[in-house]
C-alpha positions in Angstrom: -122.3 -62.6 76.0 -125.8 -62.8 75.4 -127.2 -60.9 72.2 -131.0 -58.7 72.8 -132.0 -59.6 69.6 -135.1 -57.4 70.2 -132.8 -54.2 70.7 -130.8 -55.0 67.6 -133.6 -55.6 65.3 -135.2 -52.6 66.5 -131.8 -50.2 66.6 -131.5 -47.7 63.2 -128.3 -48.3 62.7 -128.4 -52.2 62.1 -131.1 -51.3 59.6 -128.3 -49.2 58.2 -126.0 -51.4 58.1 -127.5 -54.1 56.4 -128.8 -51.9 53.9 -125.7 -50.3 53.2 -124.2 -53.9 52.9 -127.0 -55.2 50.5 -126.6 -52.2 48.5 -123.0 -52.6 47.9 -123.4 -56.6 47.3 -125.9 -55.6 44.7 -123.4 -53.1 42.7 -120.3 -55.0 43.4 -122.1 -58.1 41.5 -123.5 -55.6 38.4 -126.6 -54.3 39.8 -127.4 -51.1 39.0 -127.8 -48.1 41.3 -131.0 -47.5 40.8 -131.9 -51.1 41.7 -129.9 -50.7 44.9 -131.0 -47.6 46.0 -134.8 -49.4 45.4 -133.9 -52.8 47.8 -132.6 -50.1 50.4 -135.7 -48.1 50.3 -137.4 -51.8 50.8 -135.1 -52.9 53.5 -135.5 -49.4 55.7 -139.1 -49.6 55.2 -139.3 -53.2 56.0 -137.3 -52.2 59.0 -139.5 -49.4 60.2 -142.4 -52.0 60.3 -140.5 -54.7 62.3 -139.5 -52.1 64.8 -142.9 -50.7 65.4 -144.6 -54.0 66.0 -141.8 -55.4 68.3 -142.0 -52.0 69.9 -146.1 -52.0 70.4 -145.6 -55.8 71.6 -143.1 -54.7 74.5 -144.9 -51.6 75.5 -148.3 -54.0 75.2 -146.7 -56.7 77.4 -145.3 -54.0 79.9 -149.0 -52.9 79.9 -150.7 -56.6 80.5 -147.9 -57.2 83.3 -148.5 -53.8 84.9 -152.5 -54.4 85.5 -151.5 -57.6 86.4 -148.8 -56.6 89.5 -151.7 -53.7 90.4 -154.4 -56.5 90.4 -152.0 -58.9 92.8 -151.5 -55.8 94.7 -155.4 -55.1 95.4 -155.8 -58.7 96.0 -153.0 -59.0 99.2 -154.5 -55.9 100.4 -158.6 -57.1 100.9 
């Protein structure tokens, strides 16, 4: 089975997850709350970056390939 990496990093709920799993590593091992709460707000906002840039690549590749099927297109037809 083969893994969309670029759907998983850009899903919410991996974000979550590893968050949530970073956060309770960092308490389990004598870290404060405060400090976890902090390295999730870091992690969901690093998160919300890496999910708008792979989302503006795809839609700007989609884009690119588009004019480029129109311009084949206008090219068969003359």
């Amino acid at each position: 089975m083969k893994i969309n990496w670029i759907k998983k990093l850009t899903s919410r709920k991996f974000w979550m997850a590893v968050a949530s799993f970073v956060s309770m590593l960092i308490v389990a091992f004598g870290g404060s709350e405060a400090v976890a709460s902090q390295v999730t707000a870091l992690i969901i906002a690093g998160a919300t970056v890496v999910a708008y840039i792979l989302g503006e690549g795809l839609a700007d590749a989609a884009g690119v390939q588009a004019t480029a099927t129109a311009a084949d297109a206008d090219e068969k037809s003359n």
